[in-house]
C-alpha positions as CSV (number, residue, x, y, z in Angstrom):
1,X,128.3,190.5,82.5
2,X,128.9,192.3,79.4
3,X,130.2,190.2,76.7
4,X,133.7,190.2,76.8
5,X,134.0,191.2,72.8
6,X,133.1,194.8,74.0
7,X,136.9,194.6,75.4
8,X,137.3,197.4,78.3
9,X,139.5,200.4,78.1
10,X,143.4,200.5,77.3
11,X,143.3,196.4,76.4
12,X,146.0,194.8,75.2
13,X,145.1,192.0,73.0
14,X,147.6,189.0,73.3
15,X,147.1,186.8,70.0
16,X,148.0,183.2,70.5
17,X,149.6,181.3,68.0
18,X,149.8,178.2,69.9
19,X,151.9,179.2,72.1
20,X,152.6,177.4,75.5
21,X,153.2,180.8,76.9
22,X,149.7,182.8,75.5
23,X,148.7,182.8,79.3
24,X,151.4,183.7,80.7
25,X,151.7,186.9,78.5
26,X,148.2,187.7,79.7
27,X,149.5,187.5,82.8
28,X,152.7,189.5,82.8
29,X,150.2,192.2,81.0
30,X,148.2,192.4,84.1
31,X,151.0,192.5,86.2
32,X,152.0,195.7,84.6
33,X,148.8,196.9,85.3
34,X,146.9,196.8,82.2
35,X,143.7,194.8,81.1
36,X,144.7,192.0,78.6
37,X,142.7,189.2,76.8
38,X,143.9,186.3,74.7
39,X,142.6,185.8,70.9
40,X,143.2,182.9,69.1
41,X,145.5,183.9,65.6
42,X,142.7,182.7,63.8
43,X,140.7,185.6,64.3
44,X,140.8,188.3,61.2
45,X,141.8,191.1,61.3
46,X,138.8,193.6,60.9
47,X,137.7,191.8,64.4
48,X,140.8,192.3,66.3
49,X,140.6,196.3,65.6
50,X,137.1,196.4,66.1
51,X,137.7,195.8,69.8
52,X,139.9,198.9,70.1
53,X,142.9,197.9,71.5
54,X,145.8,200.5,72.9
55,X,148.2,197.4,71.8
56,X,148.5,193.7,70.5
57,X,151.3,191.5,71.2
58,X,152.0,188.5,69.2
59,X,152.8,185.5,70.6
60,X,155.6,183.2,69.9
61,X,154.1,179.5,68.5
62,X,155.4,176.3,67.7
63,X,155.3,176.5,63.7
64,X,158.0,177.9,61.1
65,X,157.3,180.7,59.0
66,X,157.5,179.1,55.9
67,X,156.0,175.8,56.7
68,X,152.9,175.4,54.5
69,X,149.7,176.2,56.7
70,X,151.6,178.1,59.4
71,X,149.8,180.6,61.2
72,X,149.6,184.0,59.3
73,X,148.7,187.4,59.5
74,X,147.1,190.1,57.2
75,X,149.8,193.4,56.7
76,X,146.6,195.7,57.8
77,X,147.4,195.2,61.3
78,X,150.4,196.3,61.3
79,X,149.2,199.4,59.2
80,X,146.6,200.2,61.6
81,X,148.3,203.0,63.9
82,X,148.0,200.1,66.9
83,X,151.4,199.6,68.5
84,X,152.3,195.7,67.5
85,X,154.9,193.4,69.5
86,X,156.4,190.3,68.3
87,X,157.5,187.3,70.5
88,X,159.6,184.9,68.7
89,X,157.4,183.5,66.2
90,X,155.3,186.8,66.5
91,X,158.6,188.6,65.8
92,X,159.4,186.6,63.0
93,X,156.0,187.0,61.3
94,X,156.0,190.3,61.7
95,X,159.5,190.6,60.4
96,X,158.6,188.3,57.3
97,X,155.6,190.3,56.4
98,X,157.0,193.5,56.6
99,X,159.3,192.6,54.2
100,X,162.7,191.3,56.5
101,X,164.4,188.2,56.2
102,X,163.8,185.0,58.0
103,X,166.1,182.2,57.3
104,X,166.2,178.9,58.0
105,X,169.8,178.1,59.1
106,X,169.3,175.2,61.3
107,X,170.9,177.0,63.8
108,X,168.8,176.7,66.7
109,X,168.7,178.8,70.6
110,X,166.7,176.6,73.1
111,X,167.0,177.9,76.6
112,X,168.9,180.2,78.5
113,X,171.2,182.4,76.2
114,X,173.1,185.9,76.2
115,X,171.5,188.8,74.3
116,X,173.2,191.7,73.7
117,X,171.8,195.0,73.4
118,X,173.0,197.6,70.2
119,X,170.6,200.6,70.9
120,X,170.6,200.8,74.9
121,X,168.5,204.0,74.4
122,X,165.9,202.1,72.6
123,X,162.5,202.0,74.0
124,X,162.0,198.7,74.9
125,X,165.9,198.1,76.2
126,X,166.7,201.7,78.0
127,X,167.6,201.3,81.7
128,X,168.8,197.6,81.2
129,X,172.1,196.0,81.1
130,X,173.8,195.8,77.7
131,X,174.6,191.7,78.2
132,X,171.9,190.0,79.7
133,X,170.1,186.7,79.9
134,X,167.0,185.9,77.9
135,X,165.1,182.2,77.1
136,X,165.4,181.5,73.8
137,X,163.2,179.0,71.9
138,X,163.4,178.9,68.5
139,X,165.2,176.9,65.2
140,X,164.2,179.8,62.4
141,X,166.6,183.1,62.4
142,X,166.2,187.0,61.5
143,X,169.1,187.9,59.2
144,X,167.6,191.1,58.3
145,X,165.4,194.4,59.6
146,X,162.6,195.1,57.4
147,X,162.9,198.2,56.2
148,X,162.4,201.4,58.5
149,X,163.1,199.4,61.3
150,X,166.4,199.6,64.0
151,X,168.2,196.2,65.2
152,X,168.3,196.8,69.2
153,X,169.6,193.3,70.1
154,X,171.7,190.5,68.8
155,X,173.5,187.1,70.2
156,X,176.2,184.9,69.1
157,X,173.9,182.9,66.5
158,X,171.0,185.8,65.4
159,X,172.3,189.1,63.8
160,X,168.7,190.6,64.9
161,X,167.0,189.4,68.0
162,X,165.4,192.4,68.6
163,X,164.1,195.6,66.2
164,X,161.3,198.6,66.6
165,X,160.1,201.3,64.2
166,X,159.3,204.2,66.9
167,X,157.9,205.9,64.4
168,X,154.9,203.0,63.4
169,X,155.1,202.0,67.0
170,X,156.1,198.2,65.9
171,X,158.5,196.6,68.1
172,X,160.0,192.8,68.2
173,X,161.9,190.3,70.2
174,X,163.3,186.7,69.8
175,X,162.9,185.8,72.9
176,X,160.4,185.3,75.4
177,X,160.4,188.0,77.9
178,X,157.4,186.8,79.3
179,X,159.1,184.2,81.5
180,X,161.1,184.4,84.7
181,X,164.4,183.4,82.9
182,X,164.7,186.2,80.6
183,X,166.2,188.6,83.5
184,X,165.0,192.1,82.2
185,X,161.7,190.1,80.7
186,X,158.9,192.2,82.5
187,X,160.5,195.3,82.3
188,X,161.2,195.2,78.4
189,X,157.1,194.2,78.3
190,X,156.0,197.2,81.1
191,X,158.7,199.3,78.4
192,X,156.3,198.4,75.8
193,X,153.3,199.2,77.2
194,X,153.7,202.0,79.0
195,X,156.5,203.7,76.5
196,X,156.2,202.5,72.8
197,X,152.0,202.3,73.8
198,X,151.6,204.8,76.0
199,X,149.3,203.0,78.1
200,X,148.9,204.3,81.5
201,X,149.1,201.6,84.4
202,X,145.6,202.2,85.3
203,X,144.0,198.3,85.8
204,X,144.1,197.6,89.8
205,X,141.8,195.6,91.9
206,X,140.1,198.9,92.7
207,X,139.4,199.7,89.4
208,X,138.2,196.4,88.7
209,X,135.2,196.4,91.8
210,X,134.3,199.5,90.4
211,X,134.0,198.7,87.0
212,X,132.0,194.9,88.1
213,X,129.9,197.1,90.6
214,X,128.8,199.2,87.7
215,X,128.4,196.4,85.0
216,X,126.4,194.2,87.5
217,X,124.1,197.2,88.8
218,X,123.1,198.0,84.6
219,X,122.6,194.0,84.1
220,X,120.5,193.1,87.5
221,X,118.6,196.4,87.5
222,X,115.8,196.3,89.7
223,X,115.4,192.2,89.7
224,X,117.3,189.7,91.9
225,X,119.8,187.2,92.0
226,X,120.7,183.7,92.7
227,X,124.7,182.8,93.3
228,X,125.6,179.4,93.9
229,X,128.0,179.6,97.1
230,X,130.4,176.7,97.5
231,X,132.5,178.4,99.6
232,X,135.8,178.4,98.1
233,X,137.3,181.6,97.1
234,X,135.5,181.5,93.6
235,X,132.2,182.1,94.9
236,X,132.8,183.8,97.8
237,X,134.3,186.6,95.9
238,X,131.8,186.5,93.0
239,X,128.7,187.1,95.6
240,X,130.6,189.5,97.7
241,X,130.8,191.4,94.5
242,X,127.5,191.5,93.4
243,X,126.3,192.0,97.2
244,X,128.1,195.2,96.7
245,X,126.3,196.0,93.8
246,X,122.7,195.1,94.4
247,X,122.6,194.9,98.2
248,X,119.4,192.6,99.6
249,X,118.0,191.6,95.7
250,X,121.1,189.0,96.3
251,X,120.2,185.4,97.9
252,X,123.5,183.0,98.3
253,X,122.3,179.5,97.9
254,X,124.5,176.7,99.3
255,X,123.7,173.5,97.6
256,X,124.8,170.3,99.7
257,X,125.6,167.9,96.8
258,X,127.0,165.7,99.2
259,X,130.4,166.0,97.5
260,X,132.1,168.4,99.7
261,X,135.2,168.0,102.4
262,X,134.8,166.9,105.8
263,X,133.0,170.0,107.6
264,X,132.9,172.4,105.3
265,X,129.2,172.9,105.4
266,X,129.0,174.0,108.4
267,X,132.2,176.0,107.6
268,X,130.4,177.9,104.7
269,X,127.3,178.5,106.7
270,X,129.4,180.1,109.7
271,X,132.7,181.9,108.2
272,X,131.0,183.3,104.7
273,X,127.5,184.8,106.4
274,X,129.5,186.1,109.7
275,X,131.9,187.9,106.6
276,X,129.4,189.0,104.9
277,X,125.7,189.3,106.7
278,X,124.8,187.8,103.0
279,X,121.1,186.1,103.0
280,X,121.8,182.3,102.7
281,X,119.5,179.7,102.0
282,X,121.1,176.0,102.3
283,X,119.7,173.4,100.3
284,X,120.4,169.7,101.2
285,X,120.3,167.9,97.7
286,X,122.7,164.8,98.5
287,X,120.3,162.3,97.8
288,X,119.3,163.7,94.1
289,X,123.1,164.4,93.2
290,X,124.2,160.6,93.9
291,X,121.2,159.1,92.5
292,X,121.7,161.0,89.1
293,X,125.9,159.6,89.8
294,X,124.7,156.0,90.1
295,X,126.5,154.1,87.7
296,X,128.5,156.8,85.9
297,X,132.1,156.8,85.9
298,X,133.2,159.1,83.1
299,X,134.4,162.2,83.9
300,X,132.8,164.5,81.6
301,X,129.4,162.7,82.2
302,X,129.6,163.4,85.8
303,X,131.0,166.8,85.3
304,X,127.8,167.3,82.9
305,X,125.2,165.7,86.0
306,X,126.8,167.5,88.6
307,X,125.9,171.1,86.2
308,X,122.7,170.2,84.9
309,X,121.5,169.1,88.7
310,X,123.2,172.4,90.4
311,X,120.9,174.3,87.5
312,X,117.8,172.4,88.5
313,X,118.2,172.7,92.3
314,X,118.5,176.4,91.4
315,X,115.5,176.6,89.4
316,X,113.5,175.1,92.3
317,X,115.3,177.3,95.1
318,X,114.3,180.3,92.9
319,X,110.6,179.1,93.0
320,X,110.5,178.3,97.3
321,X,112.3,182.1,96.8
322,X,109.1,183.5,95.2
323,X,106.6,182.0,97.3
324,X,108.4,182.9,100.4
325,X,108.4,186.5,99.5
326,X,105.1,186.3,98.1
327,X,103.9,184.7,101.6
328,X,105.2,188.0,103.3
329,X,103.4,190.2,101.5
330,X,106.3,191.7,99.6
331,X,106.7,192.3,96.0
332,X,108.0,189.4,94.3
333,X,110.5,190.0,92.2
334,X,111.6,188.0,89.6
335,X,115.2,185.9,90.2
336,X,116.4,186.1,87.1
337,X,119.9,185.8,87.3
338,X,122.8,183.2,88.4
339,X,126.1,184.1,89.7
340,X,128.7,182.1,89.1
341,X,132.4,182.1,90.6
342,X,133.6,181.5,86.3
343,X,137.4,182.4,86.0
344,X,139.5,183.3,82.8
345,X,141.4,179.7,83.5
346,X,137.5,177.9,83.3
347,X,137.0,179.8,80.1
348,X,140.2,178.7,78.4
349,X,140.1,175.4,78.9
350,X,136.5,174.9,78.3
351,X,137.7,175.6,74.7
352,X,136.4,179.6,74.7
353,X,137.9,182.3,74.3
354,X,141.2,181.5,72.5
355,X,139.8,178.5,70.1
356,X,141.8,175.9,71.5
357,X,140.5,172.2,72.5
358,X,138.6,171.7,75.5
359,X,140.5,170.1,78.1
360,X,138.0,169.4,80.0
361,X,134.1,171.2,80.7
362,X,133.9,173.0,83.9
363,X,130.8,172.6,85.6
364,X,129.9,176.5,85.2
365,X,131.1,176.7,81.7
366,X,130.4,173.6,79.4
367,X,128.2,171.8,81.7
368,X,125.0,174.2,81.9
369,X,121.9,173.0,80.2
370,X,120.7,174.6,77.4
371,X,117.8,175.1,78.8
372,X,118.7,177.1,81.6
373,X,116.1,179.6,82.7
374,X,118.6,182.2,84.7
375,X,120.5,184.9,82.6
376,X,124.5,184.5,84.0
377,X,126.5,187.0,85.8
378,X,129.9,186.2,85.7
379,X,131.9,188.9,87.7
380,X,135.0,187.1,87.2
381,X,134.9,185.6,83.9
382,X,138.2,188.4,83.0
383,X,140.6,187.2,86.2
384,X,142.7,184.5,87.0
385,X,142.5,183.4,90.6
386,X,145.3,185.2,92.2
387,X,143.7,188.6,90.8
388,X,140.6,187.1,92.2
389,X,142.0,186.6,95.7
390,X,143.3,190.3,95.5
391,X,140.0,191.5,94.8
392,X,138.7,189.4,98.1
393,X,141.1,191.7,99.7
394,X,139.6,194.3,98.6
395,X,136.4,193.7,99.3
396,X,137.5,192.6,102.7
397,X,136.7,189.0,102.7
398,X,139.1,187.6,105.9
399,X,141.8,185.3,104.7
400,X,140.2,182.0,105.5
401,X,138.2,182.4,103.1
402,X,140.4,184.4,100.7
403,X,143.2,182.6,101.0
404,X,141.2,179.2,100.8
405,X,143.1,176.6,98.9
406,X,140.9,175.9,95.1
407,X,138.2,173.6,95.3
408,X,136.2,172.0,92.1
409,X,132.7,173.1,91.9
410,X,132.1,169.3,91.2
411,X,133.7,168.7,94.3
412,X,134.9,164.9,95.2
413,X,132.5,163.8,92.4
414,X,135.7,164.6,89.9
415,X,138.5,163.1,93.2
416,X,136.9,159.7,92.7
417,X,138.3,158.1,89.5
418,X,135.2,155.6,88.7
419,X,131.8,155.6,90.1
420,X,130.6,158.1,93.1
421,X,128.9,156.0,95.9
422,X,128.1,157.2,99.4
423,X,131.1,154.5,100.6
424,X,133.6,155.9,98.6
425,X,132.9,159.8,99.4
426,X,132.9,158.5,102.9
427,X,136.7,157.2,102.5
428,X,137.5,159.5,100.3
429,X,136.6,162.2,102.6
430,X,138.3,160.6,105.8
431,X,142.2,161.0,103.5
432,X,141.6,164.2,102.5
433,X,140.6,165.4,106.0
434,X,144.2,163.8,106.9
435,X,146.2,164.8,104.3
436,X,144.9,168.8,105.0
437,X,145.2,168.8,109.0
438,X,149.1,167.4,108.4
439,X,149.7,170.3,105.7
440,X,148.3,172.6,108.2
441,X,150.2,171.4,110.6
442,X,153.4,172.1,108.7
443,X,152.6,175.2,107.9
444,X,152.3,174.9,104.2
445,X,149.0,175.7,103.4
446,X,150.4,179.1,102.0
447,X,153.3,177.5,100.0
448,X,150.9,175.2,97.6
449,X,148.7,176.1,95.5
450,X,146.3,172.8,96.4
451,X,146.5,169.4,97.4
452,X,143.9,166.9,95.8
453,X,143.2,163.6,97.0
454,X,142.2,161.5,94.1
455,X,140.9,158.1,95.5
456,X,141.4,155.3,92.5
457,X,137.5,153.1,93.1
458,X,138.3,150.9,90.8
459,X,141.8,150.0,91.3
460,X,142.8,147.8,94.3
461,X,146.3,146.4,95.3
462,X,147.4,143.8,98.0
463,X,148.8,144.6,101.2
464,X,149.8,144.0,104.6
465,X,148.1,145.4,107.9
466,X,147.8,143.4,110.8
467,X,149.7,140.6,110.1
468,X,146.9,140.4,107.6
469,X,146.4,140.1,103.3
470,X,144.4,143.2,102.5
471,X,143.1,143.9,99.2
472,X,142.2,148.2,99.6
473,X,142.1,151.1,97.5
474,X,145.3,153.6,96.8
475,X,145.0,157.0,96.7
476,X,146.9,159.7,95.3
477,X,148.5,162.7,96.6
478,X,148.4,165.7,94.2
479,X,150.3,168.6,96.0
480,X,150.9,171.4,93.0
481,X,152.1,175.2,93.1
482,X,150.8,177.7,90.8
483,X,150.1,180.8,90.3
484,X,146.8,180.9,88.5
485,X,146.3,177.7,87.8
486,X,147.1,177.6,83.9
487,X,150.4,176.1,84.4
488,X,151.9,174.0,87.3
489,X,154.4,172.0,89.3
490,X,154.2,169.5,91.9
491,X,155.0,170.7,94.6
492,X,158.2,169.1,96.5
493,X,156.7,168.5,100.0
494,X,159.1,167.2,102.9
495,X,159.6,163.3,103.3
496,X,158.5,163.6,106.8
497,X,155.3,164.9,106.0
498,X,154.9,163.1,103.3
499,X,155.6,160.2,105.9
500,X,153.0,161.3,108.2
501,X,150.2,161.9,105.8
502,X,150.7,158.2,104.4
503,X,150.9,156.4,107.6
504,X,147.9,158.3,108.7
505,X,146.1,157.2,106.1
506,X,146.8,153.9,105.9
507,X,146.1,153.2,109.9
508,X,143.0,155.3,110.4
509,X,141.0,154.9,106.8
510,X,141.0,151.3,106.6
511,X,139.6,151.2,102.9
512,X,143.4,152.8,101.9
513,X,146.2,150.1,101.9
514,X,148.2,152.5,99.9
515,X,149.4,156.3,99.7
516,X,151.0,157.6,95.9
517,X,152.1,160.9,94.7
518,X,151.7,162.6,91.6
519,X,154.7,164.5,90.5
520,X,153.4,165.5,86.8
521,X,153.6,169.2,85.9
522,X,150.6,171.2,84.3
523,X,151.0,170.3,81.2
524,X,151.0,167.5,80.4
525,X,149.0,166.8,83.2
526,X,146.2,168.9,84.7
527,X,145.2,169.3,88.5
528,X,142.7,167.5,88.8
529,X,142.9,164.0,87.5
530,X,138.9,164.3,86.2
């Protein structure tokens, strides 16, 4: 895939200043149809333009203006010609550099608060209410325009929470539209975009097969591909795409780590080729994964094996490949290429593309070897997964598999906190087929975003079955909802299925004595506990 500095047309270029919201932004961007990508505030200038963009927003941030080392930006930017908006402690940046005033009153908005609106005819304000409800978050104050600038917006505490210069296209808010408590939030950003921009909304999930079609047609040319199928939604949508594209010079190749759920290789091998007709070659690899496994029990070791051996079983499926075509007297071409399922979330928190910490390393991102012998394409390295799953749809993938609930590409490896045996994926496998078939059952497979079973090996508490002392394992419930998997909430599933997935557990997996849920949010927590 092309590298994503060469940004496509009519991008918005969202720079984070540390924000908890940066993704979110991105998001709200996209849902006004148009293409945005995050860039950490760290990046000058000169750089930013050079990718062209119809418009950048600023994100808000947890520093002050005038604390020493704050995040800062050069005065070309906003000299530039590109229309500029400023969230709260983009606002106030932009206000400060431009020459307003920003003062430190100690009178602080957290939360919900009323905003009024001055200029109701203003571009970013026409056509909503003149008292309305926006989230505040933020201890620093605007006490004055810079100059050339109108005030559109005020409340109680902050003479101006809002100001634009139609004339240089530079626009500000306090508060953080982006969210669902700001009322008018998405409409003041689509009134940016589309008014004080001028960008069309133009960036739908047909515009985005056609341009991946394209890109992966001038990257392949006339050689063929590998894509690791897993058979969640990920893959499935990344091969469908670049089936599209290059037709028979793609082969799917199912690797059976022996980390998967309960039946889902047989799942892959029947649902994804009947969908598709793709070619699929299924390699069983079991053995090899849990031998390189044995004795590891950190996470981002195993994450790290479980890449490096994908990549090798790869490299050897690509050589059977050859031969195979060589043996029928074809032309053999060379597989020079990977596809991999890599989403905008994988990206992020692997510590790319906005210069943050990495979380974690995702398999297909900070676990490849560097000596890996395919060249990547990465179809949907741009999307988060619920523009991924609208793509699906329009590639016409059937809902089971587009509407598949996300599944590591480590699989269980990460779901078992400690070592990875053959005894432990066994038990392991046995609660999570439970816990699934009762969500099912209640009909709220649609409602959650996922439901991991984390299975604690080397924990172990005393119980009671049978009359009898058991000493057994617990395992942990992880039921979240999310959108795209950047942020998220445990989800509150009913007691009485709650009830029945924990008595089920506990009378048919008799290495389980115990059932516990995980009610953190994401952050501080993430989704997976590994």
């Amino acid at each position: 895939m092309p590298d994503t500095a060469q940004s496509s047309p009519d991008t918005v270029l969202v720079v984070d200043f540390g924000a908890q919201y940066a993704q979110l932004i991105a998001r709200r961007v996209r849902e006004a149809r148009v293409y945005s990508e995050i860039v950490p505030s760290s990046m000058p200038v000169s750089e930013m333009l050079a990718r062209k963009p119809k418009a950048i927003i600023l994100s808000g941030g947890p520093s002050s203006v005038y604390t020493e080392g704050a995040p800062a930006l050069d005065r070309s930017l906003f000299e530039a010609g590109v229309p500029v908006l400023g969230l709260c402690y983009g606002f106030q940046l932009m206000a400060r550099t431009l020459g307003g005033t920003v003062d430190n009153t100690g009178s602080r908005e957290y939360g919900r608060t009323d905003l009024t609106v001055l200029k109701p005819s203003s571009t970013l304000f026409e056509g909503t209410p003149a008292e309305q409800q926006v989230w505040m978050s933020h201890g620093d104050a605007c006490s004055a325009a810079p100059e050339g600038f109108a005030v559109t917006a005020s409340t109680d505490t902050v003479p101006v929470a809002a100001f634009e210069d139609d004339e240089r296209k530079l626009y500000g808010v306090q508060h953080h539209p982006e969210v669902m408590h700001s009322t008018f939030g998405q409409q003041v950003l689509e009134h940016f975009l589309h008014r004080g921009a001028g960008i069309s909304p133009s960036w739908t999930t047909t515009s985005i097969v056609d341009e991946q079609v394209a890109a992966i047609r001038e990257q392949v040319g006339g050689k063929r591909a590998i894509c690791g199928l897993s058979g969640g939604v990920d893959s499935a949508v990344a091969a469908a795409l670049v089936q599209r594209a290059i037709g028979s010079q793609l082969t799917c190749v199912y690797v059976d780590h022996g980390l998967m759920r309960q039946g889902e290789t047989a799942q892959v091998e029947k649902d994804f080729v009947a969908a598709t007709g793709v070619q699929l070659k299924v390699v069983d690899a079991a053995d090899r994964f849990l031998d390189a496994l044995s004795g590891v029990s950190d996470p981002e070791e195993k994450r790290k094996i479980i890449g490096r051996e994908f990549i090798r079983v790869f490299e050897q499926a690509q050589a059977e490949l050859v031969a195979e075509t060589e043996e029928q007297g074809g032309t053999a071409h060379e597989y020079a290429f990977l596809v991999q399922g890599t989403l905008y979330p994988d990206v992020v928190e692997s510590g790319g593309g906005t210069g943050t910490a990495n979380i974690k390393s995702h398999h297909n991102v900070g676990g490849l070897p560097e000596d890996l012998e395919f060249e990547l394409v990465e179809p949907l390295r741009k999307l988060f997964k619920d523009e991924v799953r609208m793509v699906g749809q329009e590639l016409g993938l059937p809902e089971e598999i587009v509407q598949r609930q996300p599944f590591p590409g480590p699989g269980l490896g990460i779901r078992i906190v400690g070592e990875v045996t053959r005894e432990r994926l066994d038990t392991l496998r046995a609660a999570d087929a439970v816990a699934r078939e009762e969500l099912t059952a209640a009909g709220l497979d649609r409602e959650i975003w996922q439901c991991p079973v984390v299975l604690l090996a080397d924990v172990r508490s005393v119980g009671v079955q049978g009359d009898g002392r058991t000493y057994g394992h617990p395992v942990v419930l992880r039921p979240v909802s999310s959108e795209d998997a950047m942020t998220a909430d445990w989800s509150r599933l009913p007691y009485d299925v709650l009830a029945r997935i924990s008595t089920r557990i506990t009378n048919e997996v008799p290495e389980v004595n115990r059932v516990v849920l995980d009610v953190t949010s994401k952050p501080p927590g993430t989704i997976e506990w590994e």
